[in-house]
Backbone bond lengths (Angstrom), bond angles and torsions (degrees), N, CA, C in turn:
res aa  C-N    CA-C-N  psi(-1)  N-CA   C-N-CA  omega(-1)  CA-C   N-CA-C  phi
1 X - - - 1.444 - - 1.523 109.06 -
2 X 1.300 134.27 108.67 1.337 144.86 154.21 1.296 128.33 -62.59
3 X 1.296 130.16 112.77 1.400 121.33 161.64 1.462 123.12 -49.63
4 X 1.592 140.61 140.62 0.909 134.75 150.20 1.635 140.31 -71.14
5 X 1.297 130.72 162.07 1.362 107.62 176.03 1.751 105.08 -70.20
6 X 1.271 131.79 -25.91 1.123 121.01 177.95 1.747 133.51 -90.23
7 X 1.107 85.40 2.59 1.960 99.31 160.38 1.520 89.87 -94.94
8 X 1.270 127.06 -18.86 2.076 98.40 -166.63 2.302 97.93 -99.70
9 X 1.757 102.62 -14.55 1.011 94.03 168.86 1.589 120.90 -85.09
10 X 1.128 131.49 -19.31 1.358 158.22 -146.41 1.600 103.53 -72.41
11 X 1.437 111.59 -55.05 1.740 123.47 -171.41 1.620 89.88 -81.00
12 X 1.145 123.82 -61.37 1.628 114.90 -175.71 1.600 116.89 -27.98
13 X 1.710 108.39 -46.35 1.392 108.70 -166.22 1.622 102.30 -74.42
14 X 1.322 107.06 -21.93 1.718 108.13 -166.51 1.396 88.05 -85.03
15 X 1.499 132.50 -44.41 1.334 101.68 -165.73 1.863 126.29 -84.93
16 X 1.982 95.57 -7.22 1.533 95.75 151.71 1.746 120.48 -64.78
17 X 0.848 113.82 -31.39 1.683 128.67 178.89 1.194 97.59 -58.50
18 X 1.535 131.02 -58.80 1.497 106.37 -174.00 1.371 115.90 -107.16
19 X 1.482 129.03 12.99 1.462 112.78 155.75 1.685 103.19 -77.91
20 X 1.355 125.48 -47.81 1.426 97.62 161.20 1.472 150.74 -34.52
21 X 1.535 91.27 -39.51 1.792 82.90 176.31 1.681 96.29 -85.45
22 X 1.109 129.65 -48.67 1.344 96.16 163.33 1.578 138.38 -31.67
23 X 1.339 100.01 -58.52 1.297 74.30 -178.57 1.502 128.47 -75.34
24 X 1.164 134.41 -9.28 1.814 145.13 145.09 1.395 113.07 -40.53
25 X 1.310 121.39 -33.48 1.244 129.75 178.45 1.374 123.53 -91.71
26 X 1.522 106.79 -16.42 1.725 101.68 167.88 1.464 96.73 -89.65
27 X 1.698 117.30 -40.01 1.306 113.96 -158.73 1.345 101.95 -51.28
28 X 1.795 130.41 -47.89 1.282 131.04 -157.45 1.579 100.23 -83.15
29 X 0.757 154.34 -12.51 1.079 138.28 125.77 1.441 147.76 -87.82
30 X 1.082 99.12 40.56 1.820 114.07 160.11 1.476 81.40 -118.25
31 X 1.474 150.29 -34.02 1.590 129.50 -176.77 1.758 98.46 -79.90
32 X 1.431 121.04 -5.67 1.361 94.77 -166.46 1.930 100.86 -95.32
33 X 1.959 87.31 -28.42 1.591 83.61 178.56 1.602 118.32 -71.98
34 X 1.812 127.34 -13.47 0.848 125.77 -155.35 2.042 102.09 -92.03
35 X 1.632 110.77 -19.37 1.086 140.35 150.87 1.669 108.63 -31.66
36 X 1.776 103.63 -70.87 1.377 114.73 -145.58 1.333 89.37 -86.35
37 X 1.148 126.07 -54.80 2.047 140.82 -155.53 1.835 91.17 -92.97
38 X 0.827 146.24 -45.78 1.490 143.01 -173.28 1.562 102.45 114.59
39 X 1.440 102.50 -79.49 1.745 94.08 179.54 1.707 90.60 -118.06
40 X 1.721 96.41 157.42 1.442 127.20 151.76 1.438 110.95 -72.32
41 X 1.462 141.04 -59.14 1.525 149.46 -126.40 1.575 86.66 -154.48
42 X 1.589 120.11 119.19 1.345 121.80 149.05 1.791 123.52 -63.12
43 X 1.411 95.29 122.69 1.776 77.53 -175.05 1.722 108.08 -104.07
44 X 1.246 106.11 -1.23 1.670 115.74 162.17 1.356 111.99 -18.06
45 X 1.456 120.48 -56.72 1.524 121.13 -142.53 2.074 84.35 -87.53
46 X 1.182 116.36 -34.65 1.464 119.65 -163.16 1.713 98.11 -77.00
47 X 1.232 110.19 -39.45 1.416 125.11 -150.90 1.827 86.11 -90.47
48 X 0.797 133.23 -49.53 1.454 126.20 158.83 1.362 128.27 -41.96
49 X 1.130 135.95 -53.08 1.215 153.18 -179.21 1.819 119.59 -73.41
50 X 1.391 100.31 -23.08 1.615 130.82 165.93 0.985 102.64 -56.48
51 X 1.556 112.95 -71.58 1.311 145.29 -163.66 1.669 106.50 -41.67
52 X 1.826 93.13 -71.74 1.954 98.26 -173.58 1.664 109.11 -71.06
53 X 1.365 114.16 -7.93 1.649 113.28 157.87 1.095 125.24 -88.94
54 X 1.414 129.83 -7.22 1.416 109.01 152.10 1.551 121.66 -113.74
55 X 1.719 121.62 30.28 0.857 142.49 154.61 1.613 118.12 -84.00
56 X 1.463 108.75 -6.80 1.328 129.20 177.05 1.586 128.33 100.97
57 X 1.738 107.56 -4.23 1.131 123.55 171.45 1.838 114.02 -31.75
58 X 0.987 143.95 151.37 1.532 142.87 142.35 1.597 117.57 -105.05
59 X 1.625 87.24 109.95 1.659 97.64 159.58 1.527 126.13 -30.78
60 X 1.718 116.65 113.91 1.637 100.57 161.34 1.375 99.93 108.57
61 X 1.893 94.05 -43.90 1.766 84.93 -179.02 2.020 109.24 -105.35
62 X 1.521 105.12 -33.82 1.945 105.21 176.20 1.488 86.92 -83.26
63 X 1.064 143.48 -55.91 1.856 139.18 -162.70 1.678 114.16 -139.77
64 X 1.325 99.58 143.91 0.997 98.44 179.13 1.838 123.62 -85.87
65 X 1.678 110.04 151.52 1.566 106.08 -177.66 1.228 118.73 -114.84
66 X 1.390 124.36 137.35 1.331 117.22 176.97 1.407 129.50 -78.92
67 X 1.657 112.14 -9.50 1.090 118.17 170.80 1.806 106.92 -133.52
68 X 1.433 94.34 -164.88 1.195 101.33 -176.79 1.965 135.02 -68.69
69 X 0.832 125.25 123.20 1.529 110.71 -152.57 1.652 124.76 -44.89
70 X 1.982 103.50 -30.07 1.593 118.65 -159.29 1.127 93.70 -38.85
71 X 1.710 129.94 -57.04 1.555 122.97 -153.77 1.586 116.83 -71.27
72 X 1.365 124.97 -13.83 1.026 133.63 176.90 1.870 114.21 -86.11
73 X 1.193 90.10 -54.60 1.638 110.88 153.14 1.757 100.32 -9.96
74 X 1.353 91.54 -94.92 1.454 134.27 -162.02 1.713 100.22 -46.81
75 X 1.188 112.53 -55.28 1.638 124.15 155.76 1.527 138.51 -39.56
76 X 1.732 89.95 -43.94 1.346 93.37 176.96 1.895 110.74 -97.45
77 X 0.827 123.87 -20.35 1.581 122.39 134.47 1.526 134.75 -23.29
78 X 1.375 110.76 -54.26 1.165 139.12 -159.10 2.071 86.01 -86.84
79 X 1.356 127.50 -32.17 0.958 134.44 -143.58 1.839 82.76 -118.42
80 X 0.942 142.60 -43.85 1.328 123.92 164.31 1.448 126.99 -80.58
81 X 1.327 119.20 3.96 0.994 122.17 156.79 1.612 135.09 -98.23
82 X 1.283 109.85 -22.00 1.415 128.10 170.77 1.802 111.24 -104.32
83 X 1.336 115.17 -26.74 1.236 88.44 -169.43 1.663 110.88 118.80
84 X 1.479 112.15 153.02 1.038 88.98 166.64 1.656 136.49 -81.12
85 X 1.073 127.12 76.98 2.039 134.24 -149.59 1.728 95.43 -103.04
86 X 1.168 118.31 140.90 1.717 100.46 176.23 1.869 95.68 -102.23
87 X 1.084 132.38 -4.26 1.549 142.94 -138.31 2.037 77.33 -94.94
88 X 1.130 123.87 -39.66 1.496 103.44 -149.77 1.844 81.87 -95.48
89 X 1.446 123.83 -25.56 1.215 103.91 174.52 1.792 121.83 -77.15
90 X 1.301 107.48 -28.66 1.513 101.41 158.77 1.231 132.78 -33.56
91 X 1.448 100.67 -43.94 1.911 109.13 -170.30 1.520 107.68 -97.77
């Protein structure tokens, strides 16, 4: 019994087929709960910590972090360049 090339392409396409609808299907509902409940994820604690780092604060040494800095980093970047806006950190 030989495999074909089109039984070994066959499951690939099905299993792109359903990580997509998965993922459409979590996405639409994290927008439907974020609709109904307001937020999923507080971003206070991130969006704070952004904040006194690009005010010039240093992680570790003015406050302490519970995680790793990149995401705050990346935030507080995002936050001296735009301003303080919460709309571009939402998305």
């Amino acid at each position: 019994m030989t495999i074909t090339s089109q039984e070994i392409k066959a499951p690939r396409w099905r299993d792109w087929i359903a990580a997509l609808v998965l993922f459409f299907a979590t996405a639409l509902v994290v927008v439907w709960q974020n609709f109904r409940l307001g937020v999923l994820w507080d971003l206070s604690y991130i969006l704070e910590n952004s904040y006194r780092i690009s005010l010039g604060d240093i992680p570790y040494r003015d406050f302490p972090l519970a995680h790793a800095p990149v995401t705050f980093l990346i935030q507080a970047a995002l936050i001296k360049l735009t301003g303080r806006v919460f709309f571009h950190h939402e998305l």
